[in-house]
C-alpha positions as CSV (number, residue, x, y, z in Angstrom):
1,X,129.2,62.4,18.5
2,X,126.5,62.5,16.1
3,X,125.1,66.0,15.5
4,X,122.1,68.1,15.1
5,X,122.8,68.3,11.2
6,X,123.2,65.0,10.7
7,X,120.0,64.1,12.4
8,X,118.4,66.5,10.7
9,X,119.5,66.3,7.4
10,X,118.7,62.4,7.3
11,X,115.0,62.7,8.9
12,X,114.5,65.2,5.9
13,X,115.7,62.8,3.6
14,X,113.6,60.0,5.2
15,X,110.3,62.5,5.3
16,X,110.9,63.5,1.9
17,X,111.6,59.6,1.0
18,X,107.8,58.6,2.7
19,X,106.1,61.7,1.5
20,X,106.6,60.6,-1.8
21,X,105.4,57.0,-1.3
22,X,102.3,57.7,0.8
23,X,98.8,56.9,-1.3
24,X,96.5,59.6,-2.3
25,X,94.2,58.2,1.0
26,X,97.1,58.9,3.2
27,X,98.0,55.6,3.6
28,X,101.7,53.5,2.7
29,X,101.5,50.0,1.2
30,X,103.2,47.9,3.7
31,X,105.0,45.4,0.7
32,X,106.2,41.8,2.0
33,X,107.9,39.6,-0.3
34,X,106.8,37.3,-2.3
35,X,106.9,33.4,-0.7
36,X,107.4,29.8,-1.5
37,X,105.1,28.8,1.2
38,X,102.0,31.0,-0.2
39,X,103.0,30.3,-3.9
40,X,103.1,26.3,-3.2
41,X,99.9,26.3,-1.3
42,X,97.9,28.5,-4.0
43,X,98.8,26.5,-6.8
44,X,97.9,23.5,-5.0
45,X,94.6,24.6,-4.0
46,X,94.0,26.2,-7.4
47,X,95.0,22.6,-9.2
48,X,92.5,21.3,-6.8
49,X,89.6,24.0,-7.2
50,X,89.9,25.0,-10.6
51,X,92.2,23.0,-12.8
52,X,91.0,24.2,-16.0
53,X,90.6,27.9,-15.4
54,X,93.8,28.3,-13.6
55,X,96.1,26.4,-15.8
56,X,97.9,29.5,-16.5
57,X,98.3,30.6,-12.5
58,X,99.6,27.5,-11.9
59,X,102.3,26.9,-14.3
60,X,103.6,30.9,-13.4
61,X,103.3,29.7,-9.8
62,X,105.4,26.4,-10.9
63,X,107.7,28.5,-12.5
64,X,108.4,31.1,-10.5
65,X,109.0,28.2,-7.6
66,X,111.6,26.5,-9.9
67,X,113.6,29.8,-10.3
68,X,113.2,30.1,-6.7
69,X,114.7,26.9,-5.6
70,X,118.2,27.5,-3.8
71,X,121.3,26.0,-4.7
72,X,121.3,23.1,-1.9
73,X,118.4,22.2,-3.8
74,X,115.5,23.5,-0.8
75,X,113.6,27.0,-0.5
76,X,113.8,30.0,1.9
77,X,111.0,31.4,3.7
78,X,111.6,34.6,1.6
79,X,113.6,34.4,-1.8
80,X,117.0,35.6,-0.1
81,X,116.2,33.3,3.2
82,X,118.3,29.9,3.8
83,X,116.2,27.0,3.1
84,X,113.5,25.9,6.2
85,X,111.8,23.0,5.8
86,X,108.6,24.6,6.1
87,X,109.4,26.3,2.8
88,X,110.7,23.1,0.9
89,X,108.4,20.8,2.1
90,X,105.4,22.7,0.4
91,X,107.1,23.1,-3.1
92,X,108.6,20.2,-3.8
93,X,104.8,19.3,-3.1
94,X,103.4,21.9,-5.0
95,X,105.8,20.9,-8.2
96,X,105.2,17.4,-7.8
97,X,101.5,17.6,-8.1
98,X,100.7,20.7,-10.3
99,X,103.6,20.0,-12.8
100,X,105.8,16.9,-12.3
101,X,107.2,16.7,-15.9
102,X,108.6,20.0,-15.9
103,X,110.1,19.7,-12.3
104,X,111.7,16.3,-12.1
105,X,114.9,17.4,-11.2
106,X,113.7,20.3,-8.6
107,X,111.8,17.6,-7.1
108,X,114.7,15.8,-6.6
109,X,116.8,18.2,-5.4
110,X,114.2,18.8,-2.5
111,X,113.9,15.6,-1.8
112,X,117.8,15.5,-1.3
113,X,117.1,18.9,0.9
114,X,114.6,17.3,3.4
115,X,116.5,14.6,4.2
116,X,118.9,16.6,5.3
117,X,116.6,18.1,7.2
118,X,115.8,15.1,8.7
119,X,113.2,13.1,6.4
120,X,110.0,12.4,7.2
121,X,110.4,12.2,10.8
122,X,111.4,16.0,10.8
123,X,108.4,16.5,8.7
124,X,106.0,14.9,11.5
125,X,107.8,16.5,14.3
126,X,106.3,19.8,15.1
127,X,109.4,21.3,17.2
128,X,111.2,20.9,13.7
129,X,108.4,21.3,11.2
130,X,106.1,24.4,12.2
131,X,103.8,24.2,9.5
132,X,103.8,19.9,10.2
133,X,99.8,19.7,9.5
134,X,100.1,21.9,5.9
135,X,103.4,20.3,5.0
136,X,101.9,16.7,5.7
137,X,98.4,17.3,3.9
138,X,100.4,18.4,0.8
139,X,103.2,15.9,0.7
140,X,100.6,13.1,0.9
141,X,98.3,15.2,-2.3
142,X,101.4,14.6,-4.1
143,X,101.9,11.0,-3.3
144,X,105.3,11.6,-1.6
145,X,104.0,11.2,2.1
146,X,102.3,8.2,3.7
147,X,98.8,9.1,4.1
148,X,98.2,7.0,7.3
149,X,100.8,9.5,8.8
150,X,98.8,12.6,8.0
151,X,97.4,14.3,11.6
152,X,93.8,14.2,12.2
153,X,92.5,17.4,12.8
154,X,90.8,18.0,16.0
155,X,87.3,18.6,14.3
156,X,85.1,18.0,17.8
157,X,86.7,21.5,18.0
158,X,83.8,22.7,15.8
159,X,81.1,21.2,18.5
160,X,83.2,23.0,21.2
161,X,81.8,26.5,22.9
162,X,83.0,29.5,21.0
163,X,85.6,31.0,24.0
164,X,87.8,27.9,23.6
165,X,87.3,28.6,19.8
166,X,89.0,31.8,20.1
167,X,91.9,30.6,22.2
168,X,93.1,29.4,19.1
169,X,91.9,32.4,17.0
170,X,94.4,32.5,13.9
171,X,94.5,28.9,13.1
172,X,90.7,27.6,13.5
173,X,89.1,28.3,9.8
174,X,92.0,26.4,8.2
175,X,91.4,23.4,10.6
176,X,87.4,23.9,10.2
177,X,88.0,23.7,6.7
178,X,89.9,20.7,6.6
179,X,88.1,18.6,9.2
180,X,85.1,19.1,6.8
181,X,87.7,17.5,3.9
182,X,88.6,14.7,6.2
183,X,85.6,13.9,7.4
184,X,84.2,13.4,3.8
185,X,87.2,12.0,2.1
186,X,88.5,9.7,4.7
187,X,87.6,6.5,6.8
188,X,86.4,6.4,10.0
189,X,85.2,4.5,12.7
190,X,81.3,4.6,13.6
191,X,82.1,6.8,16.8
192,X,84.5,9.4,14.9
193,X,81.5,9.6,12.3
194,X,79.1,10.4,14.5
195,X,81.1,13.2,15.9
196,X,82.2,14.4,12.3
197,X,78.6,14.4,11.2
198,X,77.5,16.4,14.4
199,X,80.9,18.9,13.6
200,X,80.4,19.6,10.2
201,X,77.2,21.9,10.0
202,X,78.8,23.8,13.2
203,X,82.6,24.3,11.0
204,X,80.5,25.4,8.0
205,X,78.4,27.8,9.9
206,X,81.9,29.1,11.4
207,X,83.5,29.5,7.9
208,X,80.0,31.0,6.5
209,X,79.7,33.5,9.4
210,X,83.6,34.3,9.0
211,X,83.5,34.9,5.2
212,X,80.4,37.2,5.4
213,X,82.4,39.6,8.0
214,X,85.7,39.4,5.9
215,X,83.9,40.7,3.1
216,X,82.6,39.8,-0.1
217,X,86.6,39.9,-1.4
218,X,87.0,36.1,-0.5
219,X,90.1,37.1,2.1
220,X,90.7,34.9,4.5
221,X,92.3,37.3,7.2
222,X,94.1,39.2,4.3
223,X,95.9,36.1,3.4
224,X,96.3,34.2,0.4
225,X,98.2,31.5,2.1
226,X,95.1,31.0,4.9
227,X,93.0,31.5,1.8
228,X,94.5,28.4,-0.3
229,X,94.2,26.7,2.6
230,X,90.8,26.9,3.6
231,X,89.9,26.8,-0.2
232,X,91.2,23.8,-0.9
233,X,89.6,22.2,2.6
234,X,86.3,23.0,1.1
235,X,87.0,22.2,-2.7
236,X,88.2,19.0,-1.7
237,X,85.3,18.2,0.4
238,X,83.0,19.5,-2.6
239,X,81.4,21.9,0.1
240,X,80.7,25.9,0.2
241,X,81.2,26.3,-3.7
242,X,80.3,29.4,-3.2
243,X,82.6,30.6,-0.6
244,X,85.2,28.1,-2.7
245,X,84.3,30.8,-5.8
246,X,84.9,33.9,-3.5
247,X,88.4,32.4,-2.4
248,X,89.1,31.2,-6.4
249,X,88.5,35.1,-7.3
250,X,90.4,36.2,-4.6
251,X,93.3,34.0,-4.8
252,X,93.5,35.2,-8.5
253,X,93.3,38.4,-8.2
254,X,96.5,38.3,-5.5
255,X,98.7,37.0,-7.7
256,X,101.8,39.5,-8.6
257,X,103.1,40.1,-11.9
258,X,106.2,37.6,-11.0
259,X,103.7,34.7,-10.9
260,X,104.1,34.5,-6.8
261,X,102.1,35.4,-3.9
262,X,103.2,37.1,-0.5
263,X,101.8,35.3,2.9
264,X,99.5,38.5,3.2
265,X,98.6,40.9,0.1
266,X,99.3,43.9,2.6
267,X,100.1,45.2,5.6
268,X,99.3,48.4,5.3
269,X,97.8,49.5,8.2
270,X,100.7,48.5,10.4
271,X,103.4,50.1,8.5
272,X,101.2,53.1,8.2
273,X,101.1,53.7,11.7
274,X,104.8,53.3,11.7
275,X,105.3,55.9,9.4
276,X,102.3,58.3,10.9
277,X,104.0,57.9,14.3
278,X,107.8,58.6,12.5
279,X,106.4,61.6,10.8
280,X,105.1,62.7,13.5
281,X,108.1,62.3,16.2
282,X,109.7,64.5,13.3
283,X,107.9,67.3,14.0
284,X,105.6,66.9,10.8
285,X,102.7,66.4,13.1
286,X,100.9,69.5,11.7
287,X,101.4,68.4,7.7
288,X,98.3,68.7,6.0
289,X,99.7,65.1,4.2
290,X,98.9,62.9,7.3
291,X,95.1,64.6,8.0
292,X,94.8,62.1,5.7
293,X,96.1,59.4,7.4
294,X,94.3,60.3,10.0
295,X,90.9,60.5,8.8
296,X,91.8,56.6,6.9
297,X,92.9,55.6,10.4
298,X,89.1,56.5,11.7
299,X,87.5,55.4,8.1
300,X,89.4,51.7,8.8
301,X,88.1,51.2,12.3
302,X,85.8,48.1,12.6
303,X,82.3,48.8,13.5
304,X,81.2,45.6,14.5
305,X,82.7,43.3,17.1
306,X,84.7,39.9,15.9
307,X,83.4,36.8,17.1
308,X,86.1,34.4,15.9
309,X,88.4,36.1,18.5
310,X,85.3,37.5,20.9
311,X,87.0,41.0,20.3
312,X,84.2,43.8,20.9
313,X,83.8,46.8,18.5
314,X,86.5,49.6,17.7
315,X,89.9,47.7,16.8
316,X,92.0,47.6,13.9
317,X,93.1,45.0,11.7
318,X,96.7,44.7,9.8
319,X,95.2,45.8,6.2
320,X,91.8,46.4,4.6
321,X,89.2,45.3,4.7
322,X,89.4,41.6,6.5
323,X,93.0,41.9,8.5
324,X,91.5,40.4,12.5
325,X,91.4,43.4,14.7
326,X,94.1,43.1,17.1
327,X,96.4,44.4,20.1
328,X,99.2,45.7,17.6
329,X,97.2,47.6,15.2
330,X,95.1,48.8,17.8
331,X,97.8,50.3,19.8
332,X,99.1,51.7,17.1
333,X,96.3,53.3,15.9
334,X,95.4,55.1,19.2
335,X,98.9,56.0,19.5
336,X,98.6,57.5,16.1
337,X,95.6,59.1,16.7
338,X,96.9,61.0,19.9
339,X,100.0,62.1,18.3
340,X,97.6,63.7,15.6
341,X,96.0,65.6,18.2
342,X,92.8,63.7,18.8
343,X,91.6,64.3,22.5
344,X,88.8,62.7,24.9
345,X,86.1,63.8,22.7
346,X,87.5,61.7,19.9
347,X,84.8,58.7,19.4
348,X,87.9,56.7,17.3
349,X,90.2,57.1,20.3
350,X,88.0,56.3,23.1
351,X,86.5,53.1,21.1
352,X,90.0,52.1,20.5
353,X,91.1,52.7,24.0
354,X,88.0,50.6,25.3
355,X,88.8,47.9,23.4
356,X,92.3,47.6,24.2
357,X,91.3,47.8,28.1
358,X,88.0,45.3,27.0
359,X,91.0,43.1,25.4
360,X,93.9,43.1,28.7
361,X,94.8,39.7,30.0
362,X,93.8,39.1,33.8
363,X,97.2,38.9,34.6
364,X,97.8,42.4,33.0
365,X,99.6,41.3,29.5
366,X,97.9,41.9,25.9
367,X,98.2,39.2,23.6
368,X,97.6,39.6,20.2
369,X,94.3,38.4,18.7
370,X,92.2,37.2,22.2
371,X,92.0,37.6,25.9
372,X,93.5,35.2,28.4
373,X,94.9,32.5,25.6
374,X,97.9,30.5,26.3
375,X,98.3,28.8,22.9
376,X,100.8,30.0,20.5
377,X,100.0,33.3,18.8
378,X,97.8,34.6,21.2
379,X,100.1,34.1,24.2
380,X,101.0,36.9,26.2
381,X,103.7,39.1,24.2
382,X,106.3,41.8,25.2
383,X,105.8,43.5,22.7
384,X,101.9,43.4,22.3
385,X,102.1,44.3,25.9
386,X,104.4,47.3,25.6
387,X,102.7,49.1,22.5
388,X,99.1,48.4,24.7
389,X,101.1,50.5,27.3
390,X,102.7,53.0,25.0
391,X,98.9,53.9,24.0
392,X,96.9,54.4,26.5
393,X,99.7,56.7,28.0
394,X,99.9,58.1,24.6
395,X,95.9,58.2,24.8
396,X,95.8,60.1,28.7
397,X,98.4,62.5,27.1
398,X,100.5,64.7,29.9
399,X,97.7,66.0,32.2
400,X,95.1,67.6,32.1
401,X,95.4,67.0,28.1
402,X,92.6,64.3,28.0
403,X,90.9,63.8,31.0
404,X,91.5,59.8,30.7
405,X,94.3,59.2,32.9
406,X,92.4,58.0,36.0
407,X,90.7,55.4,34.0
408,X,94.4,53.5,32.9
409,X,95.2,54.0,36.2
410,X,95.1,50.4,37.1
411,X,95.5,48.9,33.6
412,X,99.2,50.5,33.3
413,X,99.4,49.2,36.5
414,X,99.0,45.6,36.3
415,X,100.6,46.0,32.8
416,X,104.2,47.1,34.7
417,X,103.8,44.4,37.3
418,X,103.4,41.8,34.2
419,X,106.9,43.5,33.1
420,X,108.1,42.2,36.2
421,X,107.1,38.6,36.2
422,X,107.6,38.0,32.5
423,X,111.7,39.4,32.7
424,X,114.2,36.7,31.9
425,X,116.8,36.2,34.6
426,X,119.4,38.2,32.5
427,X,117.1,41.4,31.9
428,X,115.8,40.7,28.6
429,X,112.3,39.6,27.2
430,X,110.8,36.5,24.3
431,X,108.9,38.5,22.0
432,X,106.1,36.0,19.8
433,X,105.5,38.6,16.7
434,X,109.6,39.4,16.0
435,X,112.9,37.2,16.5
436,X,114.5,36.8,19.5
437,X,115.4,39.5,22.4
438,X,115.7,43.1,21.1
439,X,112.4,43.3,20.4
440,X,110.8,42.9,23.2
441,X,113.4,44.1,25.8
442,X,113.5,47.4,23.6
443,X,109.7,47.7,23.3
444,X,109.5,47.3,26.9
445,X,112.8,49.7,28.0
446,X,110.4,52.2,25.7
447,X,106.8,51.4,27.5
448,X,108.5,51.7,30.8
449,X,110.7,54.8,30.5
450,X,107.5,56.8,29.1
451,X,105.7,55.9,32.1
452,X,108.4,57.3,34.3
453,X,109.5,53.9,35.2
454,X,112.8,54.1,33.6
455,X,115.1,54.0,36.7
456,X,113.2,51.3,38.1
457,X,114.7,47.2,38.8
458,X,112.3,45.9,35.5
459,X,114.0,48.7,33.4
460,X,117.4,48.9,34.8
461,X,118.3,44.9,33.9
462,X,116.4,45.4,30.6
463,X,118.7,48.2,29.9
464,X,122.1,46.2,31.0
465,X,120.9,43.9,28.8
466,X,120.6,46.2,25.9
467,X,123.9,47.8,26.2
468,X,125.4,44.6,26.8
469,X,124.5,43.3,23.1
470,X,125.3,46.3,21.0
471,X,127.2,44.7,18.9
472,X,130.9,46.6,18.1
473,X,129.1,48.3,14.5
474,X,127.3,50.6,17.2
475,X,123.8,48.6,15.9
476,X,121.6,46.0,17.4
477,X,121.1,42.8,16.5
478,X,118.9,39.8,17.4
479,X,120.7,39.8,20.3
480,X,122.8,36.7,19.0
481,X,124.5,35.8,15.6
482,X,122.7,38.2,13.8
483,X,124.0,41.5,12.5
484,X,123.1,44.9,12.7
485,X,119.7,45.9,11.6
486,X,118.0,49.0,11.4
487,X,114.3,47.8,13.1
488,X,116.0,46.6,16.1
489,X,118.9,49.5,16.5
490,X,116.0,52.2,16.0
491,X,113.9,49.7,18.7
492,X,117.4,50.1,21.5
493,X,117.7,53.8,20.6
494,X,113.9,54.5,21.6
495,X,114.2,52.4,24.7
496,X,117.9,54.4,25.9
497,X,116.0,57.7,25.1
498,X,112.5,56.6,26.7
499,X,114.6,55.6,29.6
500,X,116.9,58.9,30.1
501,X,119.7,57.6,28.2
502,X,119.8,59.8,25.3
503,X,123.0,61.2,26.1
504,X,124.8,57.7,26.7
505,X,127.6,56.9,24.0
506,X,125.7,53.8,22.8
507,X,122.5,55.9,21.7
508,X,124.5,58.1,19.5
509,X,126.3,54.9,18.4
510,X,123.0,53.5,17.2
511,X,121.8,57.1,16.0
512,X,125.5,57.4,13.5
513,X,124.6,53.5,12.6
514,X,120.8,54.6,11.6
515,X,122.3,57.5,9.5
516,X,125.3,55.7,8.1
517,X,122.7,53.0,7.2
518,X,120.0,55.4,5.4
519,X,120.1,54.9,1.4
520,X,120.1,57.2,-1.2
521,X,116.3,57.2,-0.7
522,X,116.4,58.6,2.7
523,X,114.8,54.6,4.1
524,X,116.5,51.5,4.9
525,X,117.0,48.4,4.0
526,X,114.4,45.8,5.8
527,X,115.5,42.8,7.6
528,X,113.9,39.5,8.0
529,X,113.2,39.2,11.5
530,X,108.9,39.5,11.8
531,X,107.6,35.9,12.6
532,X,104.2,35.2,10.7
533,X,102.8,32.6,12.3
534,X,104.2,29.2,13.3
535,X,107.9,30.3,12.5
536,X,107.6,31.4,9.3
537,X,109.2,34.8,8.6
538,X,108.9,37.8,6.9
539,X,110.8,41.3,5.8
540,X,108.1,44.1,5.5
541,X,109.9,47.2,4.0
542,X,108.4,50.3,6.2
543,X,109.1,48.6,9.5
544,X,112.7,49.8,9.5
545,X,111.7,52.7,8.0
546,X,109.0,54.1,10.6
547,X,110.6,53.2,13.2
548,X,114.2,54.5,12.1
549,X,112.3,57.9,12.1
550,X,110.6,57.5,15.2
551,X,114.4,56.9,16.8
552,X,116.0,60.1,14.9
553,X,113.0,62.2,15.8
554,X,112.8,61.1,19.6
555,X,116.7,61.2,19.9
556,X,116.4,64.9,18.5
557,X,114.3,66.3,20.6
558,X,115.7,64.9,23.5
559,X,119.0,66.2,23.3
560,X,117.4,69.1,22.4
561,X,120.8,69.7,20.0
């Protein structure tokens, strides 16, 4: 049995571990590694942009991808991943057309690596090839990809009404961008030039209007991957040179001292809620180090609404200043907020509460970016869902606290009954924004055992299902193959104590697994299991650790030991 000690001595450690690390704003830097997909795609677009003035970038860029490349000759989504073909397919592109000389043989070698993927026909099938429109456009810049099989983007998409715009939220500038390349580089027929010539002026009014609310930075949604992309759209279609010189400077100034770029600069928003809410479930609520935090949580609030997504006023975005506002951050932030002791007269709270409730699916889910989208990203999510939930009630605090109860009345409401519809057969739940099941079965174990609901049908099979994949190390896994890690055990452990269960032997299994797991540090180790976009995945180093805390600190005061 793990004991009050030990619980306390290693959230000490972890506080102290955070304390250190927070920025003088009151903010963390949520780090992500760096990434063979973002390097490739910068160098491209710089060799395309800016050949001359980024000679230098592009050879670190070719560089670092050379002593990147893995021993079956392809690349990882992150430098200690297994090769995906994602990953491979956009450097051996990259090094074939930015510095073919000095790469013959790593060319080769992935080559070699996506034919074992499957050639070109995995490359053109989507199910195998996630990134199949980037991989494509690059392969064929580099002469190693028939053009005629290059997709077409759907650029009548630009003439379309602004909600069906947003249904596809996350993915639209990159293919405004590049319809405007195709449509002035390639041939078409008389009709698909008409439509292309009645598109274009609407896709560059999109990508104008976009860049002047992301700021004068040149970000495209925090991203230097989505920023190469777009960039080299417009370079290539000699159009926007000025938003091309934003995206040039931006791109530039992203670059790490390794020669490498991340997929996003930052997330530091997220994992600073992570920590606020760890720190807080701690019992370090009333440190004077997060007032900080918390006036940055109200100074990062976005003023003005967000057409690309049709998101009103009053979100948050992953990182500052052009991360989209959505349903995670938002959540998070609210949540954070309330634990800091805001209350109904809080103007940050009740704009962020209003747009979570402007922002609820009609059939009671959250997705992440827009309302009522079926299409990839902005599908409805467990786990979007869950943290939605785990605000609000956060938000209405025990009663009479806030006064806002009555008003997420039916909101929570509909919310629970989507927890019922969207439950897999065995108990446990998809989640889009992390791998697998824990995730989202945990997330919504938690949502539903702090409404009270945790004896209920929904929450009873979601908790058979959690107990039945602890794996014998006392952590949780993916729910699969994949070992022990310490996002997803500190995910179980809040759902068993959310749900009444902090006394059950496989809590304090996953509580001794946090604290046998904490380093010398007082954090842990990060494991690769958040999903970009489009299957490519990411390690973030303050997920594990905020919501390592937030277990310890819940278990704690549970059992009250």
């Amino acid at each position: 049995m793990t004991t009050t000690l030990s619980v306390g001595a290693g959230i000490a450690k972890a506080a102290e571990g955070l304390f250190a690390r927070q920025r003088p704003d009151g903010s963390w830097e949520g780090f992500l590694p760096s990434s063979a997909v973002s390097t490739g795609s910068v160098i491209i677009a710089l060799r395309v942009a800016d050949p001359d003035a980024s000679r230098e970038l592009v050879a670190a860029g070719a560089s670092w991808l050379r002593s990147h490349q893995l021993a079956d000759g392809g690349w990882g989504d992150t430098p200690e991943a297994p090769a995906s073909l994602n990953a491979t397919a956009i450097a051996v592109a990259a090094l074939r057309l930015t510095d073919a000389a000095a790469s013959e043989e790593a060319v080769a070698a992935g080559l070699a690596r996506i034919e074992g993927f499957g050639g070109w026909d995995a490359v053109a099938d989507r199910r195998r090839c996630t990134l199949k429109a980037v991989c494509e456009q690059y392969l064929a810049l580099a002469g190693l990809y028939p053009a005629e099989r290059v997709g077409r983007m759907p650029f009548e998409l630009a003439l379309a009404s602004s909600w069906l715009r947003r249904k596809l939220s996350f993915t639209v500038p990159g293919l405004m961008s590049w319809g405007v390349m195709q449509s002035r580089t390639q041939r078409f027929g008389p009709l698909r030039r008409a439509v292309n010539r009645l598109a274009e002026p609407r896709a560059l009014d999109y990508l104008a209007d976009l860049h002047d609310h992301e700021g004068p930075d040149g970000a495209v949604e925090e991203s230097a991957l989505m920023a190469s992309v777009v960039c080299l759209g417009l370079a290539s279609a000699g159009a926007a040179p000025g938003i091309v010189a934003d995206y040039l400077r931006y791109l530039r100034g992203t670059v790490r001292p390794d020669g490498a770029w991340p997929v996003d600069r930052d997330i530091e928003f997220s994992v600073s809620m992570y920590l606020t809410h760890g720190l807080v479930d701690a019992g370090f609520g009333d440190d004077p180090r997060l007032r900080r935090t918390g006036e940055w949580i109200r100074a990062s609030q976005r003023s003005r609404p967000f057409a690309p997504t049709g998101c009103p006023a009053g979100g948050w975005g992953w990182s500052l200043p052009s991360g989209w506002p959505d349903t995670d951050d938002t959540s998070c932030a609210v949540a954070s907020l309330a634990a800091l002791g805001a209350g109904a007269d809080d103007s940050s709270l009740r704009r962020g509460t209003a747009w979570l409730l402007t922002m609820q699916n009609s059939d009671g889910s959250w997705g992440c970016f827009a309302r009522n989208a079926k299409v990839s990203m902005d599908a409805p999510c467990s786990v979007m869902t869950s943290h939605a939930v785990l605000a609000l009630h956060a938000a209405a605090g025990p009663p009479p606290a806030h006064g806002l109860g009555d008003d997420f009345a039916a909101p929570l409401a509909r919310a629970v009954r989507w927890f019922g519809k969207a439950q897999r057969a065995d108990g446990s739940y998809p989640c889009i924004w992390f791998r697998d099941s824990t995730a989202g079965t945990a997330r919504v174990l938690d949502a539903l055992g702090r409404l009270g609901l945790g004896g209920t049908p929904t929450a009873t099979r979601a908790l058979t299902w959690l107990l039945g994949h602890q794996r014998s190390d006392g952590g949780w896994g993916d729910g699969g193959s994949q070992p022990s890690s310490a996002e997803e055990t500190a995910w179980a452990v809040l759902g068993l104590v959310s749900a009444g269960h902090a006394d059950h032997p496989a809590t304090g299994a996953g509580v001794r697994w946090l604290l046998d797991h904490q380093r010398a540090d007082g954090l842990w180790d990060a494991t690769r299991l958040g999903v970009y976009f489009l299957g490519l995945t990411y390690w973030c180093d303050h997920i594990a650790d905020g919501y390592a805390l937030q277990a310890l600190g819940r278990y704690r005061a549970a059992t009250k030991e």
